[in-house]
Backbone and ligand atoms as CSV (ligand in chain L), in Angstrom:
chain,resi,resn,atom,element,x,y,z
A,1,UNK,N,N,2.587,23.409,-14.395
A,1,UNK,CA,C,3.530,22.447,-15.002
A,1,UNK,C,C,4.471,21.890,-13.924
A,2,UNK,N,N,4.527,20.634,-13.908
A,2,UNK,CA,C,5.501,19.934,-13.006
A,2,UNK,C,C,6.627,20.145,-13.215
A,3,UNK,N,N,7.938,20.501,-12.253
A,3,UNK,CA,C,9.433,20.350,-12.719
A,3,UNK,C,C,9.692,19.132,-12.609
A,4,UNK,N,N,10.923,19.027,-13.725
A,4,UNK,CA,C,12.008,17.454,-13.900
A,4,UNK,C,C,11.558,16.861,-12.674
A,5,UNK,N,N,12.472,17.335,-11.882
A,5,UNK,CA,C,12.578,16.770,-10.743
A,5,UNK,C,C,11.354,15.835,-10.011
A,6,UNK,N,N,10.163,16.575,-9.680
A,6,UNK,CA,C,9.295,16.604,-9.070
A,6,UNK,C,C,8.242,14.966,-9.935
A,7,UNK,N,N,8.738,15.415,-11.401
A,7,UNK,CA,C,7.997,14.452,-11.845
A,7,UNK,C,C,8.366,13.278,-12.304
A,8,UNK,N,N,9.724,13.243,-12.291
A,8,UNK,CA,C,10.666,11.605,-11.837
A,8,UNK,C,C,9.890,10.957,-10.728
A,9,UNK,N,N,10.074,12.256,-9.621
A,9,UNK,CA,C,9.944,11.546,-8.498
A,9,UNK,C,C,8.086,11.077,-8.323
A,10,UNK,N,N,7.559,11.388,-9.116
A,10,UNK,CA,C,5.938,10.685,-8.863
A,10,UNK,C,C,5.832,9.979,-9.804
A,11,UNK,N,N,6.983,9.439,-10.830
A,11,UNK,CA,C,5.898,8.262,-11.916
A,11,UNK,C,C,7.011,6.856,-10.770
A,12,UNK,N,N,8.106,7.644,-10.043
A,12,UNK,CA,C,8.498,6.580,-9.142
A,12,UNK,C,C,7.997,5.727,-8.260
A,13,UNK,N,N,6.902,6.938,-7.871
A,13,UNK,CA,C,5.807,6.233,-6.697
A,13,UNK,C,C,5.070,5.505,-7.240
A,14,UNK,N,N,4.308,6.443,-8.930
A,14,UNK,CA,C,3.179,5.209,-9.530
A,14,UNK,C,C,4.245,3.767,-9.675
A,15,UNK,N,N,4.910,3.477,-9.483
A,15,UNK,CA,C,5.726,2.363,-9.962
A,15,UNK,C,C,5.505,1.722,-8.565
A,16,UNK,N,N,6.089,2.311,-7.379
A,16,UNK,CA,C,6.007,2.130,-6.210
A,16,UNK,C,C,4.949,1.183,-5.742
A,17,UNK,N,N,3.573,1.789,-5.903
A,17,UNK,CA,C,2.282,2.134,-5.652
A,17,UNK,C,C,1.520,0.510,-6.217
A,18,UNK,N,N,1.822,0.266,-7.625
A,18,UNK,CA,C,1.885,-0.438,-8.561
A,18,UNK,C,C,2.610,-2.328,-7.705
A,19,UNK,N,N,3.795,-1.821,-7.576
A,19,UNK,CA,C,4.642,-3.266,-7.047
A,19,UNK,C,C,3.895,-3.286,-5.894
A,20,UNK,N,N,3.383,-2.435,-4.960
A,20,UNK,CA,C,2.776,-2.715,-3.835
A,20,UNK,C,C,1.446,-3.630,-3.537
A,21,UNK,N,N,0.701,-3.572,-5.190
A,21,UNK,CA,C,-0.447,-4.236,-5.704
A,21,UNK,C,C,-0.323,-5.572,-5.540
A,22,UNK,N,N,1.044,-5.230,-6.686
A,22,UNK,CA,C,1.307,-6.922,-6.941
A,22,UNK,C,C,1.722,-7.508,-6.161
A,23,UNK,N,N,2.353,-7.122,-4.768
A,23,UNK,CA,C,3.087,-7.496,-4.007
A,23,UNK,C,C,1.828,-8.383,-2.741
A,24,UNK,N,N,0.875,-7.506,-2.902
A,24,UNK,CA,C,-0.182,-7.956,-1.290
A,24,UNK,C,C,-1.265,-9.096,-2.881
A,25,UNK,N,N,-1.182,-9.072,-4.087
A,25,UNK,CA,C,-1.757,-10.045,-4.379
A,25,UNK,C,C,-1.297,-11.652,-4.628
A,26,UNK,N,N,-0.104,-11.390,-4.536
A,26,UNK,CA,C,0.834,-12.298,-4.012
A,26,UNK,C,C,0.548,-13.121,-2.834
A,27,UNK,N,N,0.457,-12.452,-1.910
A,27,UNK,CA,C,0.619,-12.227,-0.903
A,27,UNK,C,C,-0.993,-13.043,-0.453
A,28,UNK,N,N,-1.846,-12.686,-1.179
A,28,UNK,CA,C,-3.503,-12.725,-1.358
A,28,UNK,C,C,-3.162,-14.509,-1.749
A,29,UNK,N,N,-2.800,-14.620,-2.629
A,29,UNK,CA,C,-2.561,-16.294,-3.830
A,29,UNK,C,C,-1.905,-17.415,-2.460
A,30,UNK,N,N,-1.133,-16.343,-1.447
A,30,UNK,CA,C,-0.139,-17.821,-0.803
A,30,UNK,C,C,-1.196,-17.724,0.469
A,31,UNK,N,N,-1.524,-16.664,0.901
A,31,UNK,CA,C,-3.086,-17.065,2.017
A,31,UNK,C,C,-3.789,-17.993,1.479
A,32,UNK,N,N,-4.732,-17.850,0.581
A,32,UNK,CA,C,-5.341,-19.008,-0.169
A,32,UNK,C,C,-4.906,-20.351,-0.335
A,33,UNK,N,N,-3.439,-20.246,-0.893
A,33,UNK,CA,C,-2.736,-21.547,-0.666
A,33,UNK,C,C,-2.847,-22.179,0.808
A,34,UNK,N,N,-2.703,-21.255,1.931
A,34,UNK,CA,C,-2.608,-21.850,3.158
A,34,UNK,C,C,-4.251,-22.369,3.754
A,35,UNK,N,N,-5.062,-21.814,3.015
A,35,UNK,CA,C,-6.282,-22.167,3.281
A,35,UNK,C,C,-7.480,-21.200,4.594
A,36,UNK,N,N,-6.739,-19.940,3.918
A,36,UNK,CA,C,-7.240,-18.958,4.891
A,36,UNK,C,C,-7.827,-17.940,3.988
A,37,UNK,N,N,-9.067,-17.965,3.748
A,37,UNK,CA,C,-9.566,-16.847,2.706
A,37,UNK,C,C,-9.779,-15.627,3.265
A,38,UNK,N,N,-9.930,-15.458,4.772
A,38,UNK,CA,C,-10.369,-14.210,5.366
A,38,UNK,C,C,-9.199,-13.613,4.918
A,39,UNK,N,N,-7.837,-13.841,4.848
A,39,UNK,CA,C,-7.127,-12.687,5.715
A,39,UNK,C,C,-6.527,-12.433,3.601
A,40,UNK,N,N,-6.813,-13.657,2.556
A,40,UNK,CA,C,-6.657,-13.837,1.509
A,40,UNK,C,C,-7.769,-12.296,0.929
A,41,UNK,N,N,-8.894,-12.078,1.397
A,41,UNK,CA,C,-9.490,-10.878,0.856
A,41,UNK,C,C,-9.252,-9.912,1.854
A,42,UNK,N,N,-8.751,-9.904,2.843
A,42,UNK,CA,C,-8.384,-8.851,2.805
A,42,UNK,C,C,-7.011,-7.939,2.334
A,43,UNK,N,N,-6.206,-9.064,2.126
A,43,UNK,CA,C,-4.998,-8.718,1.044
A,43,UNK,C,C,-5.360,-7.873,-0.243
A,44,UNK,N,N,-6.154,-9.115,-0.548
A,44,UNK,CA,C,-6.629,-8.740,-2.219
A,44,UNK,C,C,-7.306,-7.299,-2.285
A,45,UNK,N,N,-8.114,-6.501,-1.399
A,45,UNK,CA,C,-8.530,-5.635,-1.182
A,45,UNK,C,C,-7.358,-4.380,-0.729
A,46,UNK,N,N,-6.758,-5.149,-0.140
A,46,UNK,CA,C,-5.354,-4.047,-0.351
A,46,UNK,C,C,-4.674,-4.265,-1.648
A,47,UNK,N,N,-4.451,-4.732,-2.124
A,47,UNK,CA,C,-3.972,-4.716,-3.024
A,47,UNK,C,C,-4.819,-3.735,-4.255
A,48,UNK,N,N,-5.970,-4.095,-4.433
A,48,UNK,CA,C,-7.205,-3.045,-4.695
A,48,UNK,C,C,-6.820,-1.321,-4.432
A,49,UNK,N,N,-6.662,-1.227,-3.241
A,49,UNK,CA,C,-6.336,0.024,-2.765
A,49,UNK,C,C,-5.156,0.437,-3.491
A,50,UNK,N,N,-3.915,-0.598,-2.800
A,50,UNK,CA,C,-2.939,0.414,-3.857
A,50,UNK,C,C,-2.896,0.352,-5.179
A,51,UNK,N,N,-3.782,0.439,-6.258
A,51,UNK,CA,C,-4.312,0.445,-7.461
A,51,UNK,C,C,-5.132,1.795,-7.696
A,52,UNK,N,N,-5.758,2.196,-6.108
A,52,UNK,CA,C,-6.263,3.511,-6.866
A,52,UNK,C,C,-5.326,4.539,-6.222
A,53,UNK,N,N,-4.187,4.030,-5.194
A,53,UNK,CA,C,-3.244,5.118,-4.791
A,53,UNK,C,C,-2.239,5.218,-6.018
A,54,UNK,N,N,-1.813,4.449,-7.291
A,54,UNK,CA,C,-0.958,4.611,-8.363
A,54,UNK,C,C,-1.911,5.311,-8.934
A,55,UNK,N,N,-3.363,4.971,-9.204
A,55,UNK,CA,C,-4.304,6.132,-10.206
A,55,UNK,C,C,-4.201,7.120,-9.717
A,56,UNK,N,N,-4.474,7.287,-8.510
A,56,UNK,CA,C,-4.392,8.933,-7.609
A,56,UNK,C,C,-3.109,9.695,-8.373
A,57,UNK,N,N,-2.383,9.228,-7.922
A,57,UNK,CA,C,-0.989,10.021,-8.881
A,57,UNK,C,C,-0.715,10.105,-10.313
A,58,UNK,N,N,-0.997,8.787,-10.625
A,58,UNK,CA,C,-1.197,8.730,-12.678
A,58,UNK,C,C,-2.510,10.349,-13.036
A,59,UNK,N,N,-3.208,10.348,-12.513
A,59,UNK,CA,C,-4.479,11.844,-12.824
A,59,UNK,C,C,-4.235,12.549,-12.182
A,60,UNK,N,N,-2.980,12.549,-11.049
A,60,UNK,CA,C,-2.300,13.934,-10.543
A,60,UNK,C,C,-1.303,14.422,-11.776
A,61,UNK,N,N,-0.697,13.490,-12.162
A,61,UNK,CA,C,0.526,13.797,-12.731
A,61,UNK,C,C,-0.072,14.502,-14.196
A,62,UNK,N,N,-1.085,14.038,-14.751
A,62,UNK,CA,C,-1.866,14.250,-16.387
A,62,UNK,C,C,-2.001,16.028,-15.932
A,63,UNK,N,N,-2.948,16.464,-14.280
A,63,UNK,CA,C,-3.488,16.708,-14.095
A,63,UNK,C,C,-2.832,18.004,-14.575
A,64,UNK,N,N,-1.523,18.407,-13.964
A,64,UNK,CA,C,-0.226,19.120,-13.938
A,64,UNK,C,C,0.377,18.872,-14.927
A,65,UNK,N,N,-0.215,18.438,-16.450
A,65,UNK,CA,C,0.853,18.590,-17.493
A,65,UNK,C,C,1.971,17.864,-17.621
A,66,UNK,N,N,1.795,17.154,-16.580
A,66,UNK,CA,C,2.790,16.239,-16.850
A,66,UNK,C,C,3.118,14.780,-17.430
A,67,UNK,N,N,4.178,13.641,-17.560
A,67,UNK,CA,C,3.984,12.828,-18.369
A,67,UNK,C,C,4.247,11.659,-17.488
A,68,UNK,N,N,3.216,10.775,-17.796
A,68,UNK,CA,C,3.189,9.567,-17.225
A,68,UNK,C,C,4.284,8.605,-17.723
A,69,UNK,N,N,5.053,8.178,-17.421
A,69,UNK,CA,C,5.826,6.877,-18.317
A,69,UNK,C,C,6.266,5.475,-17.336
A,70,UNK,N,N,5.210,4.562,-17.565
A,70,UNK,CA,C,5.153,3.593,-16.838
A,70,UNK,C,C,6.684,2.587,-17.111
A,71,UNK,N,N,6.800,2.013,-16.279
A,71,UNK,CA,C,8.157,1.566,-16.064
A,71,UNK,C,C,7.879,-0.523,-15.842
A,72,UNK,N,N,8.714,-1.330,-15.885
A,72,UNK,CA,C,8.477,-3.059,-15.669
A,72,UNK,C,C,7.984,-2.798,-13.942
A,73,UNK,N,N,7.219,-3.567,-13.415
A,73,UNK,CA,C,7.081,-4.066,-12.012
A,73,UNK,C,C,8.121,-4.730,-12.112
A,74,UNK,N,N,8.899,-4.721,-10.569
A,74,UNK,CA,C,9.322,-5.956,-10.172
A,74,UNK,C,C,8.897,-6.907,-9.669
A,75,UNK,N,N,9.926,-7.767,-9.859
A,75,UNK,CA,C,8.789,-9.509,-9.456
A,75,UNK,C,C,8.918,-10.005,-8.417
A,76,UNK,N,N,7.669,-10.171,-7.742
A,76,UNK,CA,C,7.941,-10.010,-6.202
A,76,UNK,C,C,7.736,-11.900,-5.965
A,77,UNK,N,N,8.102,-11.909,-4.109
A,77,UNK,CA,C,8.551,-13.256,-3.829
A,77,UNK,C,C,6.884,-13.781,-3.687
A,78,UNK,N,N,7.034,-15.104,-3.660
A,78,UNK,CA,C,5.365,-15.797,-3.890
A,78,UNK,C,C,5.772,-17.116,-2.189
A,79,UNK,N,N,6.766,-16.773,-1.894
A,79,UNK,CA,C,6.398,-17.507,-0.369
A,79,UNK,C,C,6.958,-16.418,0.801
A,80,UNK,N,N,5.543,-16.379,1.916
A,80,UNK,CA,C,5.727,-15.193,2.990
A,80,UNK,C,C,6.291,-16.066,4.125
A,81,UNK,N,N,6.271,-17.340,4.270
A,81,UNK,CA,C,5.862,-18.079,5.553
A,81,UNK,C,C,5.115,-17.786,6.530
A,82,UNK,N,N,5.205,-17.917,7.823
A,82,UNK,CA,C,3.997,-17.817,8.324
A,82,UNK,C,C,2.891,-16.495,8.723
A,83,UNK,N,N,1.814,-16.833,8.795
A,83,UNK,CA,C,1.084,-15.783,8.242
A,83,UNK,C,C,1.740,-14.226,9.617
A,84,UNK,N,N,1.889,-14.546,10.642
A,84,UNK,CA,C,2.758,-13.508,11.408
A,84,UNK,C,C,3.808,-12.377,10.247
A,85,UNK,N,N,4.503,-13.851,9.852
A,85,UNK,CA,C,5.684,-13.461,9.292
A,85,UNK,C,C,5.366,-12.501,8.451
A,86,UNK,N,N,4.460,-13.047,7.188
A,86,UNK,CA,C,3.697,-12.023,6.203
A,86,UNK,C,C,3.169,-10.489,6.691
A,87,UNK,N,N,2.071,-10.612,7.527
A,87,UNK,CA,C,2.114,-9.533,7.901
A,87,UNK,C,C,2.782,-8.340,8.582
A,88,UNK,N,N,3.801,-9.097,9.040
A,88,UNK,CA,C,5.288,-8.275,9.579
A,88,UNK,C,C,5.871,-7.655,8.413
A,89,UNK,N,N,5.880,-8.800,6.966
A,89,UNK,CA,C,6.443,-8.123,5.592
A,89,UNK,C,C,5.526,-6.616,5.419
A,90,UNK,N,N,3.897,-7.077,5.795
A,90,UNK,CA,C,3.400,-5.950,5.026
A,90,UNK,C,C,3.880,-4.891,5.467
A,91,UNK,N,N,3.935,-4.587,6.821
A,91,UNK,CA,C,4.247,-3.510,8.002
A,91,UNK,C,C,5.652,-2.872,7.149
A,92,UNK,N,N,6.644,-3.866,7.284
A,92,UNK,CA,C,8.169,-3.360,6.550
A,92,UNK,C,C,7.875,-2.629,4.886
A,93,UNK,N,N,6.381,-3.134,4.415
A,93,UNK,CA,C,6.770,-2.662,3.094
A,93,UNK,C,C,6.054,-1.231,3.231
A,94,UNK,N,N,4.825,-1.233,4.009
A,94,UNK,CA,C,3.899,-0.288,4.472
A,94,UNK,C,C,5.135,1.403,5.258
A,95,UNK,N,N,6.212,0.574,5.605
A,95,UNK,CA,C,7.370,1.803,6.342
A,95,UNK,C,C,7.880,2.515,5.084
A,96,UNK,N,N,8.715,1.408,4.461
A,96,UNK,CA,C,9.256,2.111,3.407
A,96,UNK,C,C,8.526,2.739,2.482
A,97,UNK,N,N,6.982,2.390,2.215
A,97,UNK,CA,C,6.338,3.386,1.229
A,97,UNK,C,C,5.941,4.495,2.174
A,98,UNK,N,N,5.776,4.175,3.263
A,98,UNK,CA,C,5.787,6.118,3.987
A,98,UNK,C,C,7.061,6.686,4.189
A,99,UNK,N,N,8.194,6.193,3.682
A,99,UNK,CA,C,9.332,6.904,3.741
A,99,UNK,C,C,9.529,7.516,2.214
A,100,UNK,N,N,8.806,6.894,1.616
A,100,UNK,CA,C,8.958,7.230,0.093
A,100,UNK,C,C,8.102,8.200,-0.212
A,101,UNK,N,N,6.932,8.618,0.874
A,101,UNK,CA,C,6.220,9.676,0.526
A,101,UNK,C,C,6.436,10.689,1.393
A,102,UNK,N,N,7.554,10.578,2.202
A,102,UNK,CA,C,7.891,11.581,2.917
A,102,UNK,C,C,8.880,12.292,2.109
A,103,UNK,N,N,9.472,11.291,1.547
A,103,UNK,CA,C,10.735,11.984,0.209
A,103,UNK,C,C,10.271,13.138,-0.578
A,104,UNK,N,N,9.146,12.237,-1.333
A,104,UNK,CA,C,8.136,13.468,-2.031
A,104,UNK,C,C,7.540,14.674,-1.505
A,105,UNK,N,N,7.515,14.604,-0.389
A,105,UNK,CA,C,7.481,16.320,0.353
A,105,UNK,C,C,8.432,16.759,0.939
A,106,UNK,N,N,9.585,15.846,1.197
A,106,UNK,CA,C,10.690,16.620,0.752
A,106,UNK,C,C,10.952,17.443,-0.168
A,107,UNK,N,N,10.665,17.022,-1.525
A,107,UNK,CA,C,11.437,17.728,-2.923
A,107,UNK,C,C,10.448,18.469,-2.905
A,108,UNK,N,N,8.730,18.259,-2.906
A,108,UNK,CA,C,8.035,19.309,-2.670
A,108,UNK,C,C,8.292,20.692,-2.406
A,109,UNK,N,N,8.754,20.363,-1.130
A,109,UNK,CA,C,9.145,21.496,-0.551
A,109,UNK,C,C,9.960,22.195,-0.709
A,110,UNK,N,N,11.368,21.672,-0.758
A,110,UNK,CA,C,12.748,22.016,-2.054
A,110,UNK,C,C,12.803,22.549,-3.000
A,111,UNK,N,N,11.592,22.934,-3.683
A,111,UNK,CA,C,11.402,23.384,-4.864
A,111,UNK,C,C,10.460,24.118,-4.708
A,112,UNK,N,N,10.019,24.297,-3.593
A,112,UNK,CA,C,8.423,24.966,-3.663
A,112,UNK,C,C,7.170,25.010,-4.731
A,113,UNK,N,N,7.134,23.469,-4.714
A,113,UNK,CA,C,5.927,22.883,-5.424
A,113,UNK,C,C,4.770,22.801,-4.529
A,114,UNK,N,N,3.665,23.874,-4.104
A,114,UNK,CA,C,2.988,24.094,-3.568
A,114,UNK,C,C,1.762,22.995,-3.261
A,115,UNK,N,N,1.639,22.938,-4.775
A,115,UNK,CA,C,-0.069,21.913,-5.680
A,115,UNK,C,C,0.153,20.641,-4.919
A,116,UNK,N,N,1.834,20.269,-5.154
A,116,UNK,CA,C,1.865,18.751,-5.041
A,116,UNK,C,C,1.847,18.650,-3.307
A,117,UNK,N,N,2.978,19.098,-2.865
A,117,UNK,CA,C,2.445,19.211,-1.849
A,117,UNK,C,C,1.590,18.887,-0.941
A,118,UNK,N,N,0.328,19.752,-1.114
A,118,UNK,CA,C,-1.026,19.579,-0.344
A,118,UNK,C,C,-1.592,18.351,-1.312
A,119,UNK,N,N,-1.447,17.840,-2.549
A,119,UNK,CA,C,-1.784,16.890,-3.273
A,119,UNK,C,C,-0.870,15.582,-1.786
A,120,UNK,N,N,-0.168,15.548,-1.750
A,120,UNK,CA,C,0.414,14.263,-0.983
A,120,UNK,C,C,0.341,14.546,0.082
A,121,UNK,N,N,-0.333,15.603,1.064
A,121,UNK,CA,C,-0.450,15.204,2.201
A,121,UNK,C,C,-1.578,14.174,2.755
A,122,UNK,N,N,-2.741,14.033,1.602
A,122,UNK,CA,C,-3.314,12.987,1.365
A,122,UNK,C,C,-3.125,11.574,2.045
A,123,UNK,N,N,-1.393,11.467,1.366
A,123,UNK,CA,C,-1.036,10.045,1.611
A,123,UNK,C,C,-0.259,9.991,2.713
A,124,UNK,N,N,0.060,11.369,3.013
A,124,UNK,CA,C,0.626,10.929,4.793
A,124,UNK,C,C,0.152,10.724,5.577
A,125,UNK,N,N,-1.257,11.116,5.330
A,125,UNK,CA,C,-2.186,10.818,6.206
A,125,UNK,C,C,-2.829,9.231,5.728
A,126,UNK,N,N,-2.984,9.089,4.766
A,126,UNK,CA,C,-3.042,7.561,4.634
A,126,UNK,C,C,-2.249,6.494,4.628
A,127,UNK,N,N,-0.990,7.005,5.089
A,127,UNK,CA,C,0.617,6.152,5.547
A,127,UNK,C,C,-0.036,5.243,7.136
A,128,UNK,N,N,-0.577,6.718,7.688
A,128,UNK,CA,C,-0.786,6.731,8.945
A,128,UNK,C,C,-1.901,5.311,9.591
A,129,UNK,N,N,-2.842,5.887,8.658
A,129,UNK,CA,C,-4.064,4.748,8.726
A,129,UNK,C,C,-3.692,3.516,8.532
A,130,UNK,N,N,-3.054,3.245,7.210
A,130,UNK,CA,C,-2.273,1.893,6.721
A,130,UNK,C,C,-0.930,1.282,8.081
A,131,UNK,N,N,-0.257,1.777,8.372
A,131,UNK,CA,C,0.460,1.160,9.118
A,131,UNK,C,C,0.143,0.843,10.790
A,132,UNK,N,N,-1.159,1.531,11.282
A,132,UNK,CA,C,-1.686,1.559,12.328
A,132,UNK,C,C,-3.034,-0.211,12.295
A,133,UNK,N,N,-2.789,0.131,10.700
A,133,UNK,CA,C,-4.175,-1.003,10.702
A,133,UNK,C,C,-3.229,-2.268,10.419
A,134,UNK,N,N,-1.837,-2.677,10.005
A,134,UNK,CA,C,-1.336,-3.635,10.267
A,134,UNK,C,C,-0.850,-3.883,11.327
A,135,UNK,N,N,-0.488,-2.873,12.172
A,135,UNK,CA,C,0.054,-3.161,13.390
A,135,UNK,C,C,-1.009,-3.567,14.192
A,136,UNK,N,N,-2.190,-3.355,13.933
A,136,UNK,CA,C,-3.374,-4.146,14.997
A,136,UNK,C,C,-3.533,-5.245,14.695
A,137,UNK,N,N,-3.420,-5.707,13.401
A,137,UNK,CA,C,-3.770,-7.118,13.488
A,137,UNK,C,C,-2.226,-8.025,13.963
A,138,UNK,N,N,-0.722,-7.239,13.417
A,138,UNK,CA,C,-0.059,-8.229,13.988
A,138,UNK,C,C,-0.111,-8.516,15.706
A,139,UNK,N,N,-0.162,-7.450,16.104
A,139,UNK,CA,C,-1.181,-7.352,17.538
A,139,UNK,C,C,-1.688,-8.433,17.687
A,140,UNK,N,N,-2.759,-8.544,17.159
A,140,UNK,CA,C,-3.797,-9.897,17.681
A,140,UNK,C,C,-3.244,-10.955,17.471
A,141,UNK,N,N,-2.449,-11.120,16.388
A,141,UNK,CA,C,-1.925,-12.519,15.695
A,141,UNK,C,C,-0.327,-13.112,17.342
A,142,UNK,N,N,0.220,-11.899,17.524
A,142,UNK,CA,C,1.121,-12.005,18.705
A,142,UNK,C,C,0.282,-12.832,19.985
A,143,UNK,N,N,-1.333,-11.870,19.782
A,143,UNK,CA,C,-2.028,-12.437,21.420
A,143,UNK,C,C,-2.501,-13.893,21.698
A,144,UNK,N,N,-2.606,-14.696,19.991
A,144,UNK,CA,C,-3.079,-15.860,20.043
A,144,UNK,C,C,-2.025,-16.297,18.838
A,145,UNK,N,N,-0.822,-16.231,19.388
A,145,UNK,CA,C,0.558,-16.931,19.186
A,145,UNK,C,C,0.479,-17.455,17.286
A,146,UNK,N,N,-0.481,-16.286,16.683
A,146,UNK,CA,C,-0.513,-17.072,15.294
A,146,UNK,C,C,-1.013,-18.426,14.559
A,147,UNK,N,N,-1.445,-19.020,16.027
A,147,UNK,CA,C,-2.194,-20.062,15.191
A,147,UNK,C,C,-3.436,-20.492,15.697
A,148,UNK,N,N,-4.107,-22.172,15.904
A,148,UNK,CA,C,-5.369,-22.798,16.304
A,148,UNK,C,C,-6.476,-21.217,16.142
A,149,UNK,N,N,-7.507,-21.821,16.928
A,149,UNK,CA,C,-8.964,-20.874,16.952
A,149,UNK,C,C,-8.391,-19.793,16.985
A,150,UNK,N,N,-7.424,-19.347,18.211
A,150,UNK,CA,C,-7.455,-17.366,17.393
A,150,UNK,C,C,-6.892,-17.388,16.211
A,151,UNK,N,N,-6.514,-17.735,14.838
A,151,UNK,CA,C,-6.141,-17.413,14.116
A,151,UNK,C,C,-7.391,-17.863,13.223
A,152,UNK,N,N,-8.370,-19.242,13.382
A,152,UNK,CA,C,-9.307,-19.241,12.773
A,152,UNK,C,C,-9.822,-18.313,12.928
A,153,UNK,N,N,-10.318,-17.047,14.409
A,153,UNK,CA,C,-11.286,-15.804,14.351
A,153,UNK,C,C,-10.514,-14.642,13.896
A,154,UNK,N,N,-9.256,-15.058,13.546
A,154,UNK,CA,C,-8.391,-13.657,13.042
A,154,UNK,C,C,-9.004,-13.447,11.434
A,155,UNK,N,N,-8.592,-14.434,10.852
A,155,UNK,CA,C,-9.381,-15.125,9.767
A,155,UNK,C,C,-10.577,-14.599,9.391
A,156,UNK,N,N,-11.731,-15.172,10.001
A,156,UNK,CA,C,-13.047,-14.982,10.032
A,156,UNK,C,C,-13.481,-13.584,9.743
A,157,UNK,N,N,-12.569,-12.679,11.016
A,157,UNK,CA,C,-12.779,-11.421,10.811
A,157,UNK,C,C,-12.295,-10.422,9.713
A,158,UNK,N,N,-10.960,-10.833,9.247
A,158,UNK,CA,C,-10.850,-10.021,8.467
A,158,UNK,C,C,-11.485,-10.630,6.582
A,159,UNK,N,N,-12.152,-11.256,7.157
A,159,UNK,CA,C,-12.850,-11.722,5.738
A,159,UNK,C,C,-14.090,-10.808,5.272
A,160,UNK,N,N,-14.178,-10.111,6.454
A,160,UNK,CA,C,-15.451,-9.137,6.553
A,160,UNK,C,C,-15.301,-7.796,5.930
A,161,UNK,N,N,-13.882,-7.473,5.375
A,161,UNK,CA,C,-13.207,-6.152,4.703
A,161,UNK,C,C,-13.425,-5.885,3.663
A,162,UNK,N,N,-14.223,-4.808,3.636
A,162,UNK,CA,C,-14.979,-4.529,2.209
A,162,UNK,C,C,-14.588,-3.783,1.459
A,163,UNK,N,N,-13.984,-3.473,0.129
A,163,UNK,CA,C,-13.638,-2.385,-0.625
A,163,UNK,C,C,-13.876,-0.915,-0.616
A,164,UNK,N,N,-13.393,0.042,-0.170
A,164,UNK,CA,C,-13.689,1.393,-0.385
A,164,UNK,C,C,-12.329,1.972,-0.945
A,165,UNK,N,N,-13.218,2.913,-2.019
A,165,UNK,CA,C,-12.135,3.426,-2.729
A,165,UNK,C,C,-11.286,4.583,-1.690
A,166,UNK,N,N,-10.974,5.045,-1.247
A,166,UNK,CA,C,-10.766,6.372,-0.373
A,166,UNK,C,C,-9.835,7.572,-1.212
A,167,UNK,N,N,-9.335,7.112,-2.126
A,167,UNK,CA,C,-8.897,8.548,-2.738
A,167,UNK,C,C,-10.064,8.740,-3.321
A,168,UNK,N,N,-11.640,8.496,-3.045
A,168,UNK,CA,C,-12.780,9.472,-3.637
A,168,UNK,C,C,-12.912,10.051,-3.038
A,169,UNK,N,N,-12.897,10.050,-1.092
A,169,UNK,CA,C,-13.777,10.270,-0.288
A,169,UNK,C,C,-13.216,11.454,0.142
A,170,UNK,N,N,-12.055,12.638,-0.042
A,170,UNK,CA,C,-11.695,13.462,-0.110
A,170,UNK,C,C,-11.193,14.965,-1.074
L,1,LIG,FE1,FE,-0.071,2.913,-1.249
L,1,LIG,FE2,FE,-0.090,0.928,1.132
L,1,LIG,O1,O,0.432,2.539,0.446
């Protein structure tokens, strides 16, 4: 059985987890607007992802007896400017949700909630992956100044990003 505490703090994240969806499909709608579909699916595919990182926790939380109670999204902004800029947003939003899952093993630990715990080290380790894989592309986007042909092959390439679920693959 989950304590109070412990289980505030994870229908916070499914909420978290959730705005993060809506936030990179957003995000997905104003690429498209700009006329860049590569980097438009690979948003949308993140956005995908954090859909099964809120399920990951929604069938953690059932899993442990505990109670789900979904909460409003907030309504996120629908202009990033330039695509640099955007992906700099993702990076800033990509920090604060690994600060938010560092919280959670905080109280973890505070309480000596063992289950959850090793349940979220999961996502520290997928903090890791996620913020390493935006920082490469703002990388590239820095090396060819964000726009002309390198940004058409920035484009190109990340149009090639294919869906995998990864909270299966462990
Ligand atoms: Fe669910 Fe992008 O972290």
């Amino acid at each position: 059985m989950l304590k109070e505490k412990m289980e505030i703090a994870l229908n916070d994240q499914i909420n978290k987890e959730l705005y993060s969806s809506y936030l990179y499909l957003s995000m997905c709608a104003y690429a498209q607007s700009l006329g860049m579909p590569g980097i438009a699916n690979w948003l949308k595919i993140q956005a995908m992802e954090e859909l099964t990182h809120a399920n990951k926790f929604f069938d953690y939380v059932h899993e442990r007896n505990g109670k789900v109670l979904l909460k409003a999204i907030d309504e996120v902004p629908t202009d990033f400017g330039s695509v640099t800029d955007m992906f700099k947003n993702v990076l800033e939003h990509e920090q604060l949700v690994t600060a938010s899952i560092n919280n959670l093993v905080d109280i973890s630990i505070e309480i000596s909630d063992h289950a959850t715990r090793s349940m979220l080290l999961w996502f520290v380790d997928e903090q890791v992956e996620e913020e390493a894989s935006v920082q490469e592309i703002i990388d590239q986007l820095n090396m060819v100044e964000g726009k002309g042909h390198g940004l058409f092959m920035i484009d190109k390439d990340l149009g090639s990003r294919t869906f995998v679920d990864s909270t299966q693959q462990n």
